[in-house]
BALOBA-1460 file (C-alpha; in Angstrom, 3 decimals):
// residues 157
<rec num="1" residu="x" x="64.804" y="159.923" z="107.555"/>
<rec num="2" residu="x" x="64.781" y="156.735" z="110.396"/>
<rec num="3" residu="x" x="62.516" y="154.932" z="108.192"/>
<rec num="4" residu="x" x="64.311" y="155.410" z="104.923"/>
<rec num="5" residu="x" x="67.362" y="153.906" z="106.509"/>
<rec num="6" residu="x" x="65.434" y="151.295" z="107.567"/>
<rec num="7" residu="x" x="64.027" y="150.583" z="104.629"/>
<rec num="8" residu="x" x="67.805" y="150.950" z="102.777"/>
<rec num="9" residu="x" x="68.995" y="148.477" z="105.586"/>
<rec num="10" residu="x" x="66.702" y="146.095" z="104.686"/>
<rec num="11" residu="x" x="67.059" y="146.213" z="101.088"/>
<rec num="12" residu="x" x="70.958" y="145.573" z="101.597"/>
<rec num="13" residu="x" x="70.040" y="142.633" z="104.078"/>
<rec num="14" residu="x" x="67.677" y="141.254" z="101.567"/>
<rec num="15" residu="x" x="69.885" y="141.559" z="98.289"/>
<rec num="16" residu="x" x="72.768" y="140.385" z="100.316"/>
<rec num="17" residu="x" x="71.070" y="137.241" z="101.125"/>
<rec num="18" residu="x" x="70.107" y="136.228" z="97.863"/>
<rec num="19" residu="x" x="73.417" y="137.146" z="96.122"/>
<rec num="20" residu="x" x="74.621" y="134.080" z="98.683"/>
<rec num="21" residu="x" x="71.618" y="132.215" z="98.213"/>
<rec num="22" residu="x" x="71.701" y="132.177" z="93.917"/>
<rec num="23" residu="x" x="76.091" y="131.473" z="94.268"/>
<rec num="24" residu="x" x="74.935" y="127.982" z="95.935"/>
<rec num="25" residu="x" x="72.697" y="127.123" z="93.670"/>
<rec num="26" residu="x" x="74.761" y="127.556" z="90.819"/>
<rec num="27" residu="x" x="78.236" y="126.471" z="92.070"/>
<rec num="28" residu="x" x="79.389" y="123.537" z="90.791"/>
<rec num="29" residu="x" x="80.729" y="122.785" z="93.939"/>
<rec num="30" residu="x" x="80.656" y="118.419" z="94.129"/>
<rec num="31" residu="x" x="80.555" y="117.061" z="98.062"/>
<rec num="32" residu="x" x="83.627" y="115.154" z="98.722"/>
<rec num="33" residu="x" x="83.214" y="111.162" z="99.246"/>
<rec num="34" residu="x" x="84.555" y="112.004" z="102.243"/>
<rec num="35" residu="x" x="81.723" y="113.941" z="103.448"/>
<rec num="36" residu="x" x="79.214" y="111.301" z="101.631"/>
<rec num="37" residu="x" x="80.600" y="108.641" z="104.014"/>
<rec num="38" residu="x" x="80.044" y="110.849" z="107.104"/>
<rec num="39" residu="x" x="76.698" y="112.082" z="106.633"/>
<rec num="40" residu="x" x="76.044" y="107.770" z="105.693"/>
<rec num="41" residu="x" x="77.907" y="106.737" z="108.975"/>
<rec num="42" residu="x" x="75.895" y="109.938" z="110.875"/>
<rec num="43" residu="x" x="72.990" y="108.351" z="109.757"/>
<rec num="44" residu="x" x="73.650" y="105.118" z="110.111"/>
<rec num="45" residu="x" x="74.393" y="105.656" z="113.738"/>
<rec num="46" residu="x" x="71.218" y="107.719" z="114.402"/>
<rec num="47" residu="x" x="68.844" y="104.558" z="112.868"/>
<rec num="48" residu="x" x="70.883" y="102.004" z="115.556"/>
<rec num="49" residu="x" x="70.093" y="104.849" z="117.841"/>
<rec num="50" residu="x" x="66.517" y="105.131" z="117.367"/>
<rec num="51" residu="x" x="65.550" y="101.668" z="116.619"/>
<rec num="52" residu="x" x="67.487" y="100.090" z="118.492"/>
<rec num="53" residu="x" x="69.013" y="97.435" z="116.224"/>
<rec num="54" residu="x" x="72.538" y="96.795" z="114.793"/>
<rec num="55" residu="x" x="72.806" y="98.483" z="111.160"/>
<rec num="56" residu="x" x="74.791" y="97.294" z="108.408"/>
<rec num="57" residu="x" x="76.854" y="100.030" z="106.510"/>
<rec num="58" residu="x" x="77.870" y="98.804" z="102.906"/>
<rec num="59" residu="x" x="79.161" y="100.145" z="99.809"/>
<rec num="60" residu="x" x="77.327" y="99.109" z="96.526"/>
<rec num="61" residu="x" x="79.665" y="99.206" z="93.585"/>
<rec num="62" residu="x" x="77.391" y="99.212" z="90.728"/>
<rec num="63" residu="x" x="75.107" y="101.872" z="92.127"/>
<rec num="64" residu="x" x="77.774" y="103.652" z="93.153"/>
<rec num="65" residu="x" x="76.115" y="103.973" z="96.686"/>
<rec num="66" residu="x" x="76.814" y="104.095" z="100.089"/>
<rec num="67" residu="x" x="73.945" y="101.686" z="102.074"/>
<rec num="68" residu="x" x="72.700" y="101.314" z="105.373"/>
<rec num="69" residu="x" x="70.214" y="99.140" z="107.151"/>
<rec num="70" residu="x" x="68.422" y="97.847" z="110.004"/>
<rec num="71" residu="x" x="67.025" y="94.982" z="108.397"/>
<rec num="72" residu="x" x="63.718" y="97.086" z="108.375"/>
<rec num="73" residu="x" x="64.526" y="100.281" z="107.177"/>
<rec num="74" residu="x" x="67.201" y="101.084" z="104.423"/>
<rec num="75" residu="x" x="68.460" y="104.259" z="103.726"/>
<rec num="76" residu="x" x="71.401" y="105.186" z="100.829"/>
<rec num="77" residu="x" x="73.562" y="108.165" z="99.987"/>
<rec num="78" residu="x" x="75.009" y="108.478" z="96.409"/>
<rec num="79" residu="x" x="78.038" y="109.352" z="95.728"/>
<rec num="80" residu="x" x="78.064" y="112.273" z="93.086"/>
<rec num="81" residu="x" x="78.757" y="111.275" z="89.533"/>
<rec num="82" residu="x" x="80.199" y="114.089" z="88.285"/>
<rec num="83" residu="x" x="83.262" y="114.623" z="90.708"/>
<rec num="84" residu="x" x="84.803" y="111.265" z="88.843"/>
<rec num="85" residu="x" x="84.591" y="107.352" z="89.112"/>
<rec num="86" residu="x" x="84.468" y="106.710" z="93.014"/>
<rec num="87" residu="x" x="85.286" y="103.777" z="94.630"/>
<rec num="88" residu="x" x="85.028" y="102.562" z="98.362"/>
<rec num="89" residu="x" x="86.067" y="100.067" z="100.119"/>
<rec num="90" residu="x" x="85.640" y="98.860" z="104.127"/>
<rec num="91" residu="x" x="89.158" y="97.076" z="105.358"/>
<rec num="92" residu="x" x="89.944" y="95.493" z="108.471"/>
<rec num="93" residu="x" x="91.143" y="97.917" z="111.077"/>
<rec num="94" residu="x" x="94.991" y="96.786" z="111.540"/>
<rec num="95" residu="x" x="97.142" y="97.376" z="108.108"/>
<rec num="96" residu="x" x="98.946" y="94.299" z="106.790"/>
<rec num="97" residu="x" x="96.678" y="92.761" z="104.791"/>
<rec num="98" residu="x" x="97.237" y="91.893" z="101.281"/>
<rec num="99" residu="x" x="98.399" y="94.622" z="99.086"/>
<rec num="100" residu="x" x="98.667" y="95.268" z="95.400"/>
<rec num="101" residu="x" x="100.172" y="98.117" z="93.135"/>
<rec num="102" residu="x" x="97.180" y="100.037" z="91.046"/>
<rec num="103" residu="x" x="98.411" y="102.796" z="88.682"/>
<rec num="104" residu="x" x="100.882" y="103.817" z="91.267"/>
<rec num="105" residu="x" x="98.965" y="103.399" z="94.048"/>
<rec num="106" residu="x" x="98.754" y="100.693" z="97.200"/>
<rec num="107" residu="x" x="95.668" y="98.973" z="96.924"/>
<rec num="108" residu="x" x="94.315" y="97.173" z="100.050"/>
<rec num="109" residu="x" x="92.454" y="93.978" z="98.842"/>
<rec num="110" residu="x" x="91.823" y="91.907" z="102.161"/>
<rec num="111" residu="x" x="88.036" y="94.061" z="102.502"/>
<rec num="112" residu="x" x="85.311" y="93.800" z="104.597"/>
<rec num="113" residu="x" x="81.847" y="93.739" z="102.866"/>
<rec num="114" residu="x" x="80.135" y="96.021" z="105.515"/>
<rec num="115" residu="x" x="80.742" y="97.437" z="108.761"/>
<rec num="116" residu="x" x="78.110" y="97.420" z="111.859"/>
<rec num="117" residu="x" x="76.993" y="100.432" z="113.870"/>
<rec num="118" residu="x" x="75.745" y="99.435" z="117.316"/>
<rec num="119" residu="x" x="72.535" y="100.983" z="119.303"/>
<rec num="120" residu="x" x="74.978" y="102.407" z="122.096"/>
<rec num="121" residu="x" x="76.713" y="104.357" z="119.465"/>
<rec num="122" residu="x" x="80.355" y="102.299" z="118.849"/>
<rec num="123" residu="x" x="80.869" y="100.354" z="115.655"/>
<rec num="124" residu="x" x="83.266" y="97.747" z="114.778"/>
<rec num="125" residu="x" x="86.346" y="98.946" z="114.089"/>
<rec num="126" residu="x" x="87.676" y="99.497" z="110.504"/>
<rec num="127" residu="x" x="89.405" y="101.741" z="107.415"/>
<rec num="128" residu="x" x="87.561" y="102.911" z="105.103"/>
<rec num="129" residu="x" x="89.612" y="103.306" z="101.417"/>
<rec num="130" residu="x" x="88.355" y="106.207" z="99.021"/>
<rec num="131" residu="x" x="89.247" y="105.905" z="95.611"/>
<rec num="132" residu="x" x="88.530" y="108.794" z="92.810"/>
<rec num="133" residu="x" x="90.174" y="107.989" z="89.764"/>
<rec num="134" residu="x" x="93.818" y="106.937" z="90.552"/>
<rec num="135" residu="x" x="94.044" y="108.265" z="93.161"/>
<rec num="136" residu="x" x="93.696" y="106.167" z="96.718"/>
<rec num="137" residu="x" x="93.683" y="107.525" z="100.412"/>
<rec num="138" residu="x" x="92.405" y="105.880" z="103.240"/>
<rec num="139" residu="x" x="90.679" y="107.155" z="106.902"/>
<rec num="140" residu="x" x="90.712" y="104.877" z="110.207"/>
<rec num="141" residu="x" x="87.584" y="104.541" z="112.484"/>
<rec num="142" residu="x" x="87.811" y="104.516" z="115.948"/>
<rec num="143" residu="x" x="85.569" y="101.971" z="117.552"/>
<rec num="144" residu="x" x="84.126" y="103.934" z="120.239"/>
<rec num="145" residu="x" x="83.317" y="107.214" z="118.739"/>
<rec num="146" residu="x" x="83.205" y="106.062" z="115.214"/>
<rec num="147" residu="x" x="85.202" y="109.216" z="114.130"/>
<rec num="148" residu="x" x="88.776" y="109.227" z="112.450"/>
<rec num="149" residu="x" x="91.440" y="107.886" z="114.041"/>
<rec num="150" residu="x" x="93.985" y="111.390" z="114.350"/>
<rec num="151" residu="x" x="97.562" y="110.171" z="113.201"/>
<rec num="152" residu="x" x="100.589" y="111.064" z="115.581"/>
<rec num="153" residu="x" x="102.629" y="113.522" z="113.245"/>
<rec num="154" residu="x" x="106.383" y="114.505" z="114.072"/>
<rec num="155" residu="x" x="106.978" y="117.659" z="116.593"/>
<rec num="156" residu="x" x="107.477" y="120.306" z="114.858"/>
<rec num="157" residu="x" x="105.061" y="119.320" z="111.665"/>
């Protein structure tokens, strides 16, 4: 009787994993270009890590790319196609630059072509501006951690 329940057990613990296993594969589930641009800056950190050397982060427009490099080693991460047209764009880190009215939408135009990740794991600091379609947000980077800056928010909100 032990080894029947056993066996049932594993059956369950089997079938259960591949029910979760074949909804991933065929979820249309798109990553965010939020989550592109972290695993890019998370690996663009780890390379000035390892080798040592300042690496470039940039955004190429007609590729539709994220791009990062050492000046020896280059490494992308694409932004996925199907979630709409995506656009990014590095700006300097204080707000007040030049600004401009897109469908709506405040558009930042004073840019920066690429940002630098250090070996002792800082980067210089800047926003980074996502836009899908019409619609624009924007994320600060701390310099020292190179994560997003948290916004004060009102007590009580």
């Amino acid at each position: 009787m032990l080894e029947i329940l056993l066996v049932l057990a594993l059956i369950g613990l089997i079938g259960s994993l591949l029910a979760v296993g074949v909804t991933r594969v065929f979820s249309n589930d798109h990553p965010a270009p939020e989550d592109v641009f972290w695993q890019a800056c998370r690996s663009a950190q780890k390379l000035a890590s390892l080798s040592e050397h300042e690496v470039s982060l940039g955004f190429d427009a007609k590729e539709k790319k994220l791009v990062w490099s050492n000046g020896q080693e280059t490494a992308a991460a694409a932004f996925d196609a199907a979630g709409g047209e995506v656009g990014v764009q590095f700006l300097q880190a204080l707000k007040g630059g030049s600004l401009i009215l897109v469908a709506g939408q405040v558009i930042e135009t004073q840019e920066v072509p690429r940002v630098i990740f250090y070996p002792d794991g800082t980067c210089t600091a800047f926003r980074v501006q996502f836009r899908v379609g019409a619609n624009a947000w924007q994320l600060a980077i701390d310099p020292w951690t190179c994560a997003p800056v948290l916004e004060k928010t009102e007590k009580g909100t």
